[in-house]
TORKOL-4160 file (C-alpha; in steps of 0.2 Angstrom, whole numbers, padded with zeros to 4 digits, m for minus):
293
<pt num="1" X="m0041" Y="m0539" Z="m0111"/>
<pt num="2" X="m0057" Y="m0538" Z="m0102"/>
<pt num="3" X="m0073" Y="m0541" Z="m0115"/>
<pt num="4" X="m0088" Y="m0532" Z="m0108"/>
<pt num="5" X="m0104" Y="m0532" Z="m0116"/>
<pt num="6" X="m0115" Y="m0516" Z="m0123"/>
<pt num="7" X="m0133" Y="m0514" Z="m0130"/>
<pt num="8" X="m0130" Y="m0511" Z="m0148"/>
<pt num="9" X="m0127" Y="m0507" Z="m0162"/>
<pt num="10" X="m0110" Y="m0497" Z="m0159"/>
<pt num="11" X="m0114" Y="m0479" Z="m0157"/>
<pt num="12" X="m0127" Y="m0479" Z="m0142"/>
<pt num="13" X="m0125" Y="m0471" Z="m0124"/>
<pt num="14" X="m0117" Y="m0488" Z="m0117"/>
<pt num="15" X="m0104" Y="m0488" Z="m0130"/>
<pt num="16" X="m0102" Y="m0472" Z="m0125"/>
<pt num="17" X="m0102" Y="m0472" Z="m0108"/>
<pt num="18" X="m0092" Y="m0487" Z="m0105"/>
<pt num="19" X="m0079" Y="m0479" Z="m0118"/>
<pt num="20" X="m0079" Y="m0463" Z="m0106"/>
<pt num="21" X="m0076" Y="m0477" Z="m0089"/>
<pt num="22" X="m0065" Y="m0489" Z="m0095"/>
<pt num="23" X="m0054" Y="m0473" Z="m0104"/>
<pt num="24" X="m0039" Y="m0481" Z="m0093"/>
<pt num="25" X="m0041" Y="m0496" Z="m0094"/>
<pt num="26" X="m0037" Y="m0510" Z="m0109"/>
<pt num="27" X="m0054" Y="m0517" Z="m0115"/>
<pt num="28" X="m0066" Y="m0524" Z="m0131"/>
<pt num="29" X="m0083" Y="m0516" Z="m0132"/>
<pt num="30" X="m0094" Y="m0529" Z="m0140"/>
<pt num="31" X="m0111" Y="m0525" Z="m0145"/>
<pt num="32" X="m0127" Y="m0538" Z="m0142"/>
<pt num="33" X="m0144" Y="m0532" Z="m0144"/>
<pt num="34" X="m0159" Y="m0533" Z="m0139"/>
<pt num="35" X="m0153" Y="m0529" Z="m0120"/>
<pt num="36" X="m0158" Y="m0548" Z="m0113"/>
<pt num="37" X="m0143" Y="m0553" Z="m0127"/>
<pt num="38" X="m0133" Y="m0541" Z="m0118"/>
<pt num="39" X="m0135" Y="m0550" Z="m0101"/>
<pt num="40" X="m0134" Y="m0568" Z="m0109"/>
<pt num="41" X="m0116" Y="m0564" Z="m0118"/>
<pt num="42" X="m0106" Y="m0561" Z="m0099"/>
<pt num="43" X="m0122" Y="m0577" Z="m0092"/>
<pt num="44" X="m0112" Y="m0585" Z="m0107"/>
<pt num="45" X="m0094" Y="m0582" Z="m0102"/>
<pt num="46" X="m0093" Y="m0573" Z="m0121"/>
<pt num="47" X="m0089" Y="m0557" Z="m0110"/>
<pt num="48" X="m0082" Y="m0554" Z="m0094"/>
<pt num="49" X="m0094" Y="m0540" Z="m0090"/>
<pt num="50" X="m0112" Y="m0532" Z="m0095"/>
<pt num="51" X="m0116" Y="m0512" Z="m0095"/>
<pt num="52" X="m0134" Y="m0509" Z="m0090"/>
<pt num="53" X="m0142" Y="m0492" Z="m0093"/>
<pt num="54" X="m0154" Y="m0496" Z="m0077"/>
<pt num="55" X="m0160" Y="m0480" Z="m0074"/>
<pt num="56" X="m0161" Y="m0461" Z="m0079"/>
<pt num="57" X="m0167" Y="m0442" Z="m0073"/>
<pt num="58" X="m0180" Y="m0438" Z="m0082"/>
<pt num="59" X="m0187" Y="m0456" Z="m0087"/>
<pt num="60" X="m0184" Y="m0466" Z="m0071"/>
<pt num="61" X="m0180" Y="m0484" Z="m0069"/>
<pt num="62" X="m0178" Y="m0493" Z="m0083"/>
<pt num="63" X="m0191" Y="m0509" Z="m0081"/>
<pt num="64" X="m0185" Y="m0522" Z="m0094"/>
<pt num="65" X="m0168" Y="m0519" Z="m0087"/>
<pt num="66" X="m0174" Y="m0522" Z="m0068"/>
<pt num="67" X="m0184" Y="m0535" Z="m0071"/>
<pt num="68" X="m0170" Y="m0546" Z="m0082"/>
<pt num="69" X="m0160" Y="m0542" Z="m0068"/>
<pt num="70" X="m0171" Y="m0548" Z="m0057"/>
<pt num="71" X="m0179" Y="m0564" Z="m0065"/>
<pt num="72" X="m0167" Y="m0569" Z="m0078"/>
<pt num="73" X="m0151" Y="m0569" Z="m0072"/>
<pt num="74" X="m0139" Y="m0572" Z="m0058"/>
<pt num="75" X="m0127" Y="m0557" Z="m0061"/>
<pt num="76" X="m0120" Y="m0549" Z="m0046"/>
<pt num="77" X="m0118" Y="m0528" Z="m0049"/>
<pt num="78" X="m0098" Y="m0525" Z="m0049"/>
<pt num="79" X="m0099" Y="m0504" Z="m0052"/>
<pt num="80" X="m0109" Y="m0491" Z="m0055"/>
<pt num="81" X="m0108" Y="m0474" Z="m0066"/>
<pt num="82" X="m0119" Y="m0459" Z="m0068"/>
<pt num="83" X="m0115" Y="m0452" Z="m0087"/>
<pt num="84" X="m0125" Y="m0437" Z="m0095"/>
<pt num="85" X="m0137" Y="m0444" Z="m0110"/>
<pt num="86" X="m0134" Y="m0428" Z="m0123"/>
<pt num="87" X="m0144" Y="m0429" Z="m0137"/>
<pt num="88" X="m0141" Y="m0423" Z="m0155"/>
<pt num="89" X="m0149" Y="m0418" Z="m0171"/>
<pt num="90" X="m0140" Y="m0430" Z="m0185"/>
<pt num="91" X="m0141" Y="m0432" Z="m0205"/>
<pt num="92" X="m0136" Y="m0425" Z="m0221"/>
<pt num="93" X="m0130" Y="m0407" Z="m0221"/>
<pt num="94" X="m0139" Y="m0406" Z="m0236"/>
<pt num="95" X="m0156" Y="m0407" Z="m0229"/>
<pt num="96" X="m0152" Y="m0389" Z="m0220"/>
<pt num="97" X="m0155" Y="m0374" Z="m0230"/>
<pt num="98" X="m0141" Y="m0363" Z="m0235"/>
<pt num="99" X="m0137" Y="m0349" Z="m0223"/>
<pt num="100" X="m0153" Y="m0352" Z="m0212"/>
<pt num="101" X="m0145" Y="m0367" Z="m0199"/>
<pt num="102" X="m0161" Y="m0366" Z="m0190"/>
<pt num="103" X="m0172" Y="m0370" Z="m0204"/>
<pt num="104" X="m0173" Y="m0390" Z="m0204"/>
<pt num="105" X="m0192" Y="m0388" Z="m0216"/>
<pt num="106" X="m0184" Y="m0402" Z="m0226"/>
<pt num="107" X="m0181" Y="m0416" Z="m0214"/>
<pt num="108" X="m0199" Y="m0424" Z="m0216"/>
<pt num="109" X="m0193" Y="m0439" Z="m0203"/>
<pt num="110" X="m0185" Y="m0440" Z="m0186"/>
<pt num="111" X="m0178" Y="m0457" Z="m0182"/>
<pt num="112" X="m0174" Y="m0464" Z="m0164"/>
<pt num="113" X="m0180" Y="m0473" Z="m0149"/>
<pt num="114" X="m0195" Y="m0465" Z="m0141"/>
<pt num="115" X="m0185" Y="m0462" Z="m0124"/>
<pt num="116" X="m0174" Y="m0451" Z="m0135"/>
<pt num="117" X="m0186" Y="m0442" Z="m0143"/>
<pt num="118" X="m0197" Y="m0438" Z="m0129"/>
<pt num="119" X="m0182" Y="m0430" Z="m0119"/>
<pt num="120" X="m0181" Y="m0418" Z="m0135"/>
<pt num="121" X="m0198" Y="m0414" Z="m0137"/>
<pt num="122" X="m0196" Y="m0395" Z="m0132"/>
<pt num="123" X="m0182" Y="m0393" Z="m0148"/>
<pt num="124" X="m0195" Y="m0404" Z="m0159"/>
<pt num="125" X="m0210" Y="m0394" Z="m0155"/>
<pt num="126" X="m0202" Y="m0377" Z="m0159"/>
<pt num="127" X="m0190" Y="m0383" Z="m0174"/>
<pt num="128" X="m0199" Y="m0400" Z="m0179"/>
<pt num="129" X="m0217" Y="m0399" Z="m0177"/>
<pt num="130" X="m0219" Y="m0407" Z="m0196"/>
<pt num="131" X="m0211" Y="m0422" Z="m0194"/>
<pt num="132" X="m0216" Y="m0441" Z="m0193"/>
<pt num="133" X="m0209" Y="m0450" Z="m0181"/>
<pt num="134" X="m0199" Y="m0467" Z="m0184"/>
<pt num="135" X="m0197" Y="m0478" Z="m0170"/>
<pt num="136" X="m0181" Y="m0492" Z="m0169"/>
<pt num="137" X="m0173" Y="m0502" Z="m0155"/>
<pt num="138" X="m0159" Y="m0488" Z="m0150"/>
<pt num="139" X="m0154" Y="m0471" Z="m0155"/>
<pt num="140" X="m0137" Y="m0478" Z="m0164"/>
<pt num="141" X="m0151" Y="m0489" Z="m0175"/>
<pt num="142" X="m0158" Y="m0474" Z="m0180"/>
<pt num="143" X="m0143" Y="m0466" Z="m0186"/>
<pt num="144" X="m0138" Y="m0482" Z="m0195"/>
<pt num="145" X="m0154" Y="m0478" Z="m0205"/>
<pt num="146" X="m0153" Y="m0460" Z="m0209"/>
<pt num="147" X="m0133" Y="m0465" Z="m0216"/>
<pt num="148" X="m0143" Y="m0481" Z="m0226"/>
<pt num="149" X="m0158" Y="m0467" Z="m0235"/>
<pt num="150" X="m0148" Y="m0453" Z="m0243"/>
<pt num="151" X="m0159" Y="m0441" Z="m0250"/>
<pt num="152" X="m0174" Y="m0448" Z="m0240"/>
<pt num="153" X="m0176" Y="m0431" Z="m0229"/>
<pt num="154" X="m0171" Y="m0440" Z="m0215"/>
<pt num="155" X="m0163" Y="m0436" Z="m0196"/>
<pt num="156" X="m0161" Y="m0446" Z="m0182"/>
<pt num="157" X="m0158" Y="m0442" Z="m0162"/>
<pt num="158" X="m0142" Y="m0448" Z="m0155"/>
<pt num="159" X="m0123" Y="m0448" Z="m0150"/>
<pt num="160" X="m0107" Y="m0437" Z="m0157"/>
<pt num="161" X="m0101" Y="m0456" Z="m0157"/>
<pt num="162" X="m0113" Y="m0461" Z="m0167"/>
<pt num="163" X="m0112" Y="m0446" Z="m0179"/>
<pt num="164" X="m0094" Y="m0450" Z="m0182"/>
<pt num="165" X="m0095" Y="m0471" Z="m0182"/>
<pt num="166" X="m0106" Y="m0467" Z="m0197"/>
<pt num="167" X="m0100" Y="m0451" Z="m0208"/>
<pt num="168" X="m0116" Y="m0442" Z="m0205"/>
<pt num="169" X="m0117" Y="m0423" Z="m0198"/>
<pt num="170" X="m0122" Y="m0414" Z="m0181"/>
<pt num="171" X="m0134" Y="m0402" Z="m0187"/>
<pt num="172" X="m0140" Y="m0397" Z="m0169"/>
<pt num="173" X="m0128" Y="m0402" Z="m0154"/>
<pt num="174" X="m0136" Y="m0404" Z="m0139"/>
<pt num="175" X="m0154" Y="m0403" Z="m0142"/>
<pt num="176" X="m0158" Y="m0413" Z="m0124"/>
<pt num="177" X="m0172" Y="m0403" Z="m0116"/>
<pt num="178" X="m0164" Y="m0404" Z="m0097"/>
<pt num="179" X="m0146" Y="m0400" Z="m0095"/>
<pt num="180" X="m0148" Y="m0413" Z="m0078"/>
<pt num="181" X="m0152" Y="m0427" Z="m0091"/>
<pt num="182" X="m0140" Y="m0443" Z="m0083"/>
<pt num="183" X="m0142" Y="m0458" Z="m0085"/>
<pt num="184" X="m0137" Y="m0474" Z="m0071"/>
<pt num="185" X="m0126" Y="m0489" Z="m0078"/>
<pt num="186" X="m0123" Y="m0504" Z="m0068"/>
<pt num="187" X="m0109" Y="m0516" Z="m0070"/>
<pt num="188" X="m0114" Y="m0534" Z="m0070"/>
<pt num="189" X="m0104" Y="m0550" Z="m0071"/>
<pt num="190" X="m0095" Y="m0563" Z="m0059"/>
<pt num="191" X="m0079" Y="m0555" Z="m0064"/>
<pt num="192" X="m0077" Y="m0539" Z="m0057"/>
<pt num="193" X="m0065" Y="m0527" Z="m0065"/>
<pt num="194" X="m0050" Y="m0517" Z="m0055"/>
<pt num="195" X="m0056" Y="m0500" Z="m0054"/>
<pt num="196" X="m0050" Y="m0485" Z="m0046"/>
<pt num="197" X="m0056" Y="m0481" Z="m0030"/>
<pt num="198" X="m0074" Y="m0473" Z="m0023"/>
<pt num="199" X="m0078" Y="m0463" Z="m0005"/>
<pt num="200" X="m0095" Y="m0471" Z="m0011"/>
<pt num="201" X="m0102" Y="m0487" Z="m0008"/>
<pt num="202" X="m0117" Y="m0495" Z="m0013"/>
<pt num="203" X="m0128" Y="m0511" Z="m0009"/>
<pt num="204" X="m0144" Y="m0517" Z="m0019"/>
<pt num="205" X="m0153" Y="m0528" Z="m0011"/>
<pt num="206" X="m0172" Y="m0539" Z="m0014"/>
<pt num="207" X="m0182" Y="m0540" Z="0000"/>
<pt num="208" X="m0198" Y="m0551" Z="m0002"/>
<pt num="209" X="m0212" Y="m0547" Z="0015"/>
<pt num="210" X="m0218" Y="m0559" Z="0023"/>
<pt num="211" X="m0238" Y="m0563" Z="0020"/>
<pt num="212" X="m0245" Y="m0565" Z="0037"/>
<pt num="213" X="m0234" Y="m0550" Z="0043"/>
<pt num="214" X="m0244" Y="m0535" Z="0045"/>
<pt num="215" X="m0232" Y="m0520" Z="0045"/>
<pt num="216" X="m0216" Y="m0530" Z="0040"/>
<pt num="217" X="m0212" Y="m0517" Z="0026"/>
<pt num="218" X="m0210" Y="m0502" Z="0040"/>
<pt num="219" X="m0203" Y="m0516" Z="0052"/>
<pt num="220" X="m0189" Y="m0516" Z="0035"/>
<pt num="221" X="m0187" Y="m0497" Z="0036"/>
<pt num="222" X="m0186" Y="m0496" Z="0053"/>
<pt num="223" X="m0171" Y="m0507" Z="0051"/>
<pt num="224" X="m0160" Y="m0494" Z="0043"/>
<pt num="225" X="m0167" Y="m0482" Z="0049"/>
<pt num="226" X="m0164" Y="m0482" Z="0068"/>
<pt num="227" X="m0147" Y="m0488" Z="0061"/>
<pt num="228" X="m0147" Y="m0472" Z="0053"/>
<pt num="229" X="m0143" Y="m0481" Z="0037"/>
<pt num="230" X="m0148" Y="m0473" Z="0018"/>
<pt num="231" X="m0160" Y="m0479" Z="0007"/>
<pt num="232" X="m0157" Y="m0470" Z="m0010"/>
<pt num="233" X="m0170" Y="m0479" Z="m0019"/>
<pt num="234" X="m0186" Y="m0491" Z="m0015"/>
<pt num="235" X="m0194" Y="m0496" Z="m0030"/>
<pt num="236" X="m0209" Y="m0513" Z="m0029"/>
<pt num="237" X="m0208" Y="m0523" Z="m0040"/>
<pt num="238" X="m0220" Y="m0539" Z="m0044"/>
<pt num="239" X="m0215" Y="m0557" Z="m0039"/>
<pt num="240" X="m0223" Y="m0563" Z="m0055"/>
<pt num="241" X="m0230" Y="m0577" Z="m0043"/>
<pt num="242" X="m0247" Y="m0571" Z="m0038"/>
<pt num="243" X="m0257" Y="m0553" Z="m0039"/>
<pt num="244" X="m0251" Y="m0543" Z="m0025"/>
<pt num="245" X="m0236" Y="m0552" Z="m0022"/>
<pt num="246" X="m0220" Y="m0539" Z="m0025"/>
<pt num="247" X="m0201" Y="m0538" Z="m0023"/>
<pt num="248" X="m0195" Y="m0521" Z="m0016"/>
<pt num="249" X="m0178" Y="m0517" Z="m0026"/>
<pt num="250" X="m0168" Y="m0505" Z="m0014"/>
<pt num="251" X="m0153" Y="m0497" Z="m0016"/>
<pt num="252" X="m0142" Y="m0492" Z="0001"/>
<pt num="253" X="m0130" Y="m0482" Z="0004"/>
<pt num="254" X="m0116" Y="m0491" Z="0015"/>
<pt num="255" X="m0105" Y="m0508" Z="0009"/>
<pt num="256" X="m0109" Y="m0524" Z="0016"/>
<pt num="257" X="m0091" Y="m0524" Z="0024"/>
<pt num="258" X="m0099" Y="m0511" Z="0036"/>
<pt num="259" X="m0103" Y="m0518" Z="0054"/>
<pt num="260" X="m0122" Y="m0510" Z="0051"/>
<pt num="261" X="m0127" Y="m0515" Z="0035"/>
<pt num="262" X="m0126" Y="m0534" Z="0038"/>
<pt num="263" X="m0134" Y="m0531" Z="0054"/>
<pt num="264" X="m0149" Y="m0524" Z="0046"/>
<pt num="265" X="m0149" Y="m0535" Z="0034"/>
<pt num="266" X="m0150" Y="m0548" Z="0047"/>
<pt num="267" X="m0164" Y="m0542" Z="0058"/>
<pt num="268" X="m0174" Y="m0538" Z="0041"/>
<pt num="269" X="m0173" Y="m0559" Z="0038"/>
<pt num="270" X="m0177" Y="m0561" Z="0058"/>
<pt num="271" X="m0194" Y="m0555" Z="0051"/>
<pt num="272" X="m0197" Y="m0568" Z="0038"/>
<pt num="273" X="m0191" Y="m0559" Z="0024"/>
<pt num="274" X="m0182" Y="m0567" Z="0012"/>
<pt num="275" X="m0166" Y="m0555" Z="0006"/>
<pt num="276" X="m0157" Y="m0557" Z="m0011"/>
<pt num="277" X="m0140" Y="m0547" Z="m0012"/>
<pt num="278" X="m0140" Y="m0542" Z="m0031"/>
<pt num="279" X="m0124" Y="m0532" Z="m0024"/>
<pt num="280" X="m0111" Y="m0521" Z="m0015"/>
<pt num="281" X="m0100" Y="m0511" Z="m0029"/>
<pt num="282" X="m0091" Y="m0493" Z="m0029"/>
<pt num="283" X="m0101" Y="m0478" Z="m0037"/>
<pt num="284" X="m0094" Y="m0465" Z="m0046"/>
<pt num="285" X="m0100" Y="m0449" Z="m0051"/>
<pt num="286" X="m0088" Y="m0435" Z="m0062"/>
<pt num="287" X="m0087" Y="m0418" Z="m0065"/>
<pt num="288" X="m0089" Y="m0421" Z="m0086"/>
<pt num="289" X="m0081" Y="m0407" Z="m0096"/>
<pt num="290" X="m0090" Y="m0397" Z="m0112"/>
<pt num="291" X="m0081" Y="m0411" Z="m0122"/>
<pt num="292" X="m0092" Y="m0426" Z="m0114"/>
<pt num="293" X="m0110" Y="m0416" Z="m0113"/>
């Protein structure tokens, strides 16, 4: 039974995205946090895999996540999934007024992870401009609070998992501000999982320029492009060596099987770059039904 890794505690958007991608398949969700214990626990061989939330629509990439990635381990990326991040209201019933469901005047605290609350804020300004804001290491974290202070006029931000891991109500489903709210999980481990199969292929790679090579990052995008190969993402990122020296993270869309891709890849390092494959995985995307969001 495969052992994969999750940033915890049980109840987040990993638990419940992996839940949702591993449905078919035999598995142990094991929850580590913070996110570099996530990372360590498959670097350890405690689990086979880790899931990464790595980057999302309305936030972006997720820096801590890249740069662990990056500078901490050696984890080759074995999948990717695109999962839609729904937030919800969560607490008491009792803190809602009888007969009036939209009148949340005596919740005096909103508890979750700033990321969360943010992509609410349009639902927080109209029903919850009163409230203080607590701030804790994940949204399931904060409705593992709210369940530990009855009677506290708390509510937290998160999951229908996490709502019913911990006995606690949905007092407003669905309160994320953008309907296109997804977030991008990554696979990572040495042991890659059989998964079903993809018409989609994807290769991240780190490229480092050469310094006395004026031009070398178009000479890099010229590359792929006269190939006529897709970059779906460029994102610099710094070298921690010396000011001004930077990584650029690219995803591509093509699999190093390809005749092209390696090819590219080759005439990139001809250049004097220096190329790290992080990895060349399937990507899925679904069609989630009213259930899922």
């Amino acid at each position: 039974m495969r052992r994969i890794a999750f940033l915890g505690p049980e109840g987040t958007v990993s638990q419940e995205s992996a839940s949702y991608f591993f449905a078919e398949q035999s598995q142990v969700l094991l929850p580590y946090k913070p996110i570099s214990e996530v990372f360590r626990a498959t670097v350890s061989g405690e689990t086979d895999n880790s899931i990464i939330p790595i980057e999302n629509t309305i936030d972006g990439s997720v820096r801590e996540h890249v740069d662990l990635l990056i500078h901490e381990v050696d984890l080759p990326i074995q999948a990717e999934w695109i999962y839609p991040s729904v937030q919800n209201l969560i607490g008491y019933s009792s803190v809602l007024t009888a007969n009036e469901p939209e009148d949340f005047s005596k919740i005096r605290k909103v508890v979750s992870i700033d990321v969360a609350i943010a992509q609410c804020k349009d639902f927080l300004r109209k029903y919850l401009p009163h409230v203080e804001y607590v701030y804790v290491s994940s949204t399931a974290e904060g409705v593992k609070t709210v369940k530990e202070n009855p009677g506290e006029g708390m509510a937290a931000i998160g999951t229908k998992l996490a709502s019913k891991i911990y006995g606690l109500d949905l007092l407003a489903p669905n309160i994320t501000d953008h309907q296109n709210n997804y977030t991008r999980f990554i696979l990572v481990g040495h042991n890659p999982p059989k998964l079903k199969p993809s018409d989609k292929v994807k290769t991240t790679i780190l490229v480092t320029l050469p310094e006395d090579y004026p031009g070398a990052l178009h000479q890099v995008l010229s590359a792929f492009a006269w190939r006529k190969i897709n970059l779906s993402r460029i994102e610099s990122k710094p070298t921690k060596l010396q000011l001004g020296s930077y990584y650029f993270y690219i995803d591509i869309e093509g699999s190093m099987d390809s005749v092209l891709l390696p090819a590219a890849i080759a005439e990139v390092e001809a250049i004097g770059c220096q190329v790290r494959i992080l990895g060349s995985y399937p990507s899925y995307t679904y069609e989630f039904n009213a259930e899922v969001r």
